[in-house]
N, C-alpha and C positions, 0 to 999 in steps of 0.2 A: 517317908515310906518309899519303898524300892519296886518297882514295876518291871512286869519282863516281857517277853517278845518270845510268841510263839507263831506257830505255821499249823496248820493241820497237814496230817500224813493220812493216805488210804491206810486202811486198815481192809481186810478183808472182808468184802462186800457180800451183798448177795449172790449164789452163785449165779452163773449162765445156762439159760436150758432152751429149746426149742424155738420157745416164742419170744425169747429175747433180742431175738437175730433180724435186724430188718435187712432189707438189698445191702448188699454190699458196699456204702457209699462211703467207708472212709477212705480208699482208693481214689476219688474225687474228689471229695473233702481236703485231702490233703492231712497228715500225719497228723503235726502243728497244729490242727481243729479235735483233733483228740476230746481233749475235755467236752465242748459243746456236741459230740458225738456220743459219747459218755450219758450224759444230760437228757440227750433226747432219747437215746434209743434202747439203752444197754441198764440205764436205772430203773431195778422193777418200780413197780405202785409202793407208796407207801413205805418208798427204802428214803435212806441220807447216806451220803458220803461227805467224807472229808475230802477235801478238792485238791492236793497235792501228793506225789506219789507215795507207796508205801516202802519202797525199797529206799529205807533211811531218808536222806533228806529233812533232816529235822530244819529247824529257824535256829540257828546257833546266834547267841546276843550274850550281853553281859545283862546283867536286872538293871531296868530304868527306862530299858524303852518297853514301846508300844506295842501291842497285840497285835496281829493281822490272820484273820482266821477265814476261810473259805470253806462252805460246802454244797451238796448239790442235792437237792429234796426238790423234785417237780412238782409233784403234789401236795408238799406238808407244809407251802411257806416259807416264811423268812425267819420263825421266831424259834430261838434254838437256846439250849442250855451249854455252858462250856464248862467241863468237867477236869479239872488236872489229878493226877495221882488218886483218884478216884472218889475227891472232893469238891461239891459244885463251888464254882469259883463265881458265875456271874450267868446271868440272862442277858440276850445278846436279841437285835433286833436289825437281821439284816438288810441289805439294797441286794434282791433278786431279778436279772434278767428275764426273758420270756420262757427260756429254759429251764429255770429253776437252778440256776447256778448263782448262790447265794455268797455276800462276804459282808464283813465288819469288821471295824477296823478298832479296838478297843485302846483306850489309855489307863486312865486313873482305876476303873470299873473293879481290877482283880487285884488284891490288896495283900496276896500271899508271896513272900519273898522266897523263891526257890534256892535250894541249895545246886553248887553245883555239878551237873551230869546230866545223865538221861532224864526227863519225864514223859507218864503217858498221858493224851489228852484226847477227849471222847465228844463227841459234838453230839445233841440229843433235840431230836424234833419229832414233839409227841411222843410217842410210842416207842420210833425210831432210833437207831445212837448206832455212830461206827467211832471206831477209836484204835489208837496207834499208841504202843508200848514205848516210842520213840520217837515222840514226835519232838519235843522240845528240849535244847541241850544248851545248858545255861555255862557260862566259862567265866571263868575269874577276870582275864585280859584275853586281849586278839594280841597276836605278835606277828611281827615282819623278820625275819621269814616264816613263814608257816610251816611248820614241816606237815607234810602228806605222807600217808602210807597208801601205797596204788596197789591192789588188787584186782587181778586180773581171772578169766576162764577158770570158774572152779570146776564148770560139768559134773556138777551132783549126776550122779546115777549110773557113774561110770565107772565100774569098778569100784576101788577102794578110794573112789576122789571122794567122798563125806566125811572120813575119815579124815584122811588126810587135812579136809577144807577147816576141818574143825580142830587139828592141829597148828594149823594158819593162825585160825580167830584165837586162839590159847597164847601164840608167840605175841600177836599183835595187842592183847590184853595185858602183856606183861610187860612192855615197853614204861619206862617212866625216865622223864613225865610222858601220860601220853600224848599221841597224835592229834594236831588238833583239829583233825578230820583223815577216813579214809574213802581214797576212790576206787568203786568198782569200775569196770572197761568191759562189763557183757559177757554173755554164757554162763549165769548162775547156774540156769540148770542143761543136761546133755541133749536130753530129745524132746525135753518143754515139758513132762506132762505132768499133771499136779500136784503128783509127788515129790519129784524133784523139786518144784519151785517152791511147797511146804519146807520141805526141808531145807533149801538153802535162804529161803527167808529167816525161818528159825534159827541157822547162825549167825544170821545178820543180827537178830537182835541180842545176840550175846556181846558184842560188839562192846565196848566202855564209852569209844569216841564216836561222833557223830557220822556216820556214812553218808557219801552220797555216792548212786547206783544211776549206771544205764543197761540197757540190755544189749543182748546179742542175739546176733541170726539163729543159733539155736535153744534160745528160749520159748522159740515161736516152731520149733518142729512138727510137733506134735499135735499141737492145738490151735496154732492160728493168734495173731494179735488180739482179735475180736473178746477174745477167752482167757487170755491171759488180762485183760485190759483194767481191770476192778483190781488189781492185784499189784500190777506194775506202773497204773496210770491213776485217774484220769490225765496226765498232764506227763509226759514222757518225756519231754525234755523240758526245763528250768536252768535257771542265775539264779543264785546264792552267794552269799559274801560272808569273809572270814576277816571284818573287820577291813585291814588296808586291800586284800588280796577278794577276788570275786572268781569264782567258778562257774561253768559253762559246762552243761552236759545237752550232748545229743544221743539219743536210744537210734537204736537200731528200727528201723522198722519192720514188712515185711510183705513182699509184692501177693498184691493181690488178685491179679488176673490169668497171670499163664503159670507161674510158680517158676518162674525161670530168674527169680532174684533180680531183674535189668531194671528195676524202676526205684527202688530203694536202697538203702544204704544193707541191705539183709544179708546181699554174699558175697558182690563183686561192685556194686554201684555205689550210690552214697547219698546222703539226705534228700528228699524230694522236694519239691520245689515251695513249699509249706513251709518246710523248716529252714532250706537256704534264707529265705526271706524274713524269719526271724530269726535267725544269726545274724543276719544286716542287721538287724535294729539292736541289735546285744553287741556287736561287733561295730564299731562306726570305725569309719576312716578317722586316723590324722592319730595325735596325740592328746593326753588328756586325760585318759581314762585309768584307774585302779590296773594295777597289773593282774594281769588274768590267765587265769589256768583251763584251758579248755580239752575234753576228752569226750571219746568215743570210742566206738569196738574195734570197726576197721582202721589200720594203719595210712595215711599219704605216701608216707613212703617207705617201700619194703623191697630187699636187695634178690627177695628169691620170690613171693608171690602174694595175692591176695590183700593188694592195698587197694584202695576206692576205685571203684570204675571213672572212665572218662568222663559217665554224663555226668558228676558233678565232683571228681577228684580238685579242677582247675578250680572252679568256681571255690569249694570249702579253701581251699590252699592261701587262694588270695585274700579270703577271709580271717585267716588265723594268724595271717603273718604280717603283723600289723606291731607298731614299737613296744606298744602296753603289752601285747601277749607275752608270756613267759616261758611256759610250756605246753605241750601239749599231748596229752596220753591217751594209750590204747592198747590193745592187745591183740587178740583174733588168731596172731599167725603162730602160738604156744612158744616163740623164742623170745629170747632180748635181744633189740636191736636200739641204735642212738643214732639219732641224725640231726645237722641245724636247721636252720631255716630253709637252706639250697637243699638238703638232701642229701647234704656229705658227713660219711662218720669220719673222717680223716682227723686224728688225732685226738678223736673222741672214747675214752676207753669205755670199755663193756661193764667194769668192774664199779667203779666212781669217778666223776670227775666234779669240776667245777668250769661251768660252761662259759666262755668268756662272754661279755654281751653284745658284741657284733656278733653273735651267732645264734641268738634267739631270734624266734621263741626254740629251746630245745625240745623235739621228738623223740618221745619215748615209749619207747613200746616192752612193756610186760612180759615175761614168758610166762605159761600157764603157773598159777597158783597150784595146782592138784598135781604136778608133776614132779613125782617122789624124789625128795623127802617134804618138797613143799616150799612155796617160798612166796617173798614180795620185795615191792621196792620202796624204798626211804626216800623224799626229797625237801629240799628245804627252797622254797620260794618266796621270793619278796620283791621288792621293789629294787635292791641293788644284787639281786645274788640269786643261781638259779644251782644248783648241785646236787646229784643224785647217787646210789648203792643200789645194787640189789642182795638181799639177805633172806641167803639158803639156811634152812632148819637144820639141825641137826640128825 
């Protein structure tokens, strides 16, 4: 009998109102403490989440491994129901923190062989039950190289970028075979506000392949991290593995004391000192490790504006360009641009290439998605081979 391996995904929680707002402490906290911020302050009475984000991120595995499921019920316990395709599958009996941040870690327990694609899975305590249309993406093989499709700044809400975003998600469904994941790089939605980010969630889940999402400085315009956080988190940045290849996502955060963007990676600066710190630990020196694909919103390096501020451009830099990284992606500044390791496109074309490997990890930067007629880019990464396109709609 065949076992498979899933994750929980946010799904949308309860919403935010008044009294869900304590001080302001994730500012102090540090981004990177997200989830146990989550836990404590931001989960009503008698709610449950699923404790990994909602903007895709599924557990992509082949059937035969193990389970790993988290979620987060302060007051309801450890003892939860796990639900797939809308079938209880198993009674689960977690190890919860003082926060109520709960996991288990299942093997043999769930006995149903998934076919493969998307599944949704619904975590239920008591009463309680949050659940994600996509949480789990079951694949026949992982292959070297991987190909990615990177999508970049859709800005629902601007103009006819819905439209268009959803002429994107239609090209990227019709790929075969498809992708065997795609990355978003931030700015799902233009000025954050709930509409937007319903709606560009909702093309997220049209998706066939598995997504994994970070955000962008203006997903938080409108509303503040605090308020989008049930939605886009508990947990905003994660590693994930595509079998031989692992991905690295950092979100965006978003300054919370003067609104001048200098503390965060939100307009001009770059991960706070939270997250740099667990980049080290996802990131180690030397070699060794799975080749890796790491992404976020703001660019390193950009030939005309708007790549990481100082306070931590150097610090992530040194971080990323390590022998296992491969690439590394982002968007923000609406063009395409290519650069290696140094920060030179010299001889790098804009259209494809195949990046030689003294010159990894290669940086790539997205132009906007929603900029007519619409577009993304193809890469294919592995362990001996890093090459990319970008592919305008028709």
């Amino acid at each position: 009998m065949k076992w498979l391996a899933v994750v929980g995904v946010v799904a949308c929680g309860p919403g935010n109102g008044p009294l869900d707002y304590p001080p302001p402490a994730l500012g102090s906290l540090g981004l990177h403490d997200s989830l146990t911020y989550v836990a404590r302050n931001l989960t009503l009475p008698n709610g449950v989440l699923l404790a990994h984000p909602k903007l895709g991120q599924p557990a992509v595995h082949v059937a035969g491994d193990t389970i790993d499921v988290a979620w987060i019920a302060p007051e309801l316990g450890s003892a939860a129901t796990l639900t797939i395709d809308g079938v209880a599958a198993v009674e689960v009996a977690g190890a919860c923190d003082a926060d109520g941040v709960c996991h288990a870690t299942l093997g043999g327990e769930v006995s149903a062989a998934l076919a493969t694609g998307l599944h949704a899975l619904c975590v239920g305590v008591g009463a309680a039950q949050d659940c994600s249309s996509s949480a789990i993406a079951i694949v026949d093989a992982f292959h070297d190289p991987v190909t990615l499709v990177h999508v970049s700044d859709a800005h629902v809400g601007d103009g006819d970028s819905l439209a268009l975003f959803d002429d994107v998600v239609a090209s990227i469904n019709s790929i075969e075979p498809q992708p065997d994941a795609i990355v978003f790089t931030g700015d799902g939605a233009d000025v954050g506000t709930s509409q937007q980010h319903a709606d560009f969630i909702a093309e997220l889940a049209k998706l066939r392949a598995p997504v994994f999402a970070v955000t962008g400085n203006h997903d938080y315009d409108a509303v503040g991290i605090d308020s989008w956080l049930l939605d886009v988190a508990p947990e905003l940045d994660y590693a994930a593995s595509l079998g031989a290849v692992r991905l690295i996502g950092v979100s965006s955060g978003q300054d919370l004391d003067d609104g001048n963007h200098d503390t965060t990676i939100s307009e001009s600066s770059g991960p706070d000192a939270s997250q740099l710190a667990w980049l080290g630990t996802q990131l180690p020196d030397g070699a060794g490790s799975p080749p890796t694909v790491v992404f976020f919103h703001h660019p390193i390096y950009n030939g005309l504006f708007a790549t990481i501020g100082p306070d931590s451009r150097d610090a992530l830099k040194a971080l990323v360009t390590e022998p296992y990284v491969r690439a590394v992606l982002s968007g923000h500044t609406h063009i395409s641009a290519v650069f290696d390791a140094d920060g030179d496109s010299r001889g790098l074309s804009l259209d494809a290439d195949v990046v030689d490997p003294a010159r990894w990890p290669l940086h790539y930067i997205a132009s906007r998605a929603t900029r007519a007629p619409g577009g993304y880019a193809v890469l294919h990464v592995g362990t001996s081979r890093v090459d990319y396109r970008w592919v305008e709609l028709p």
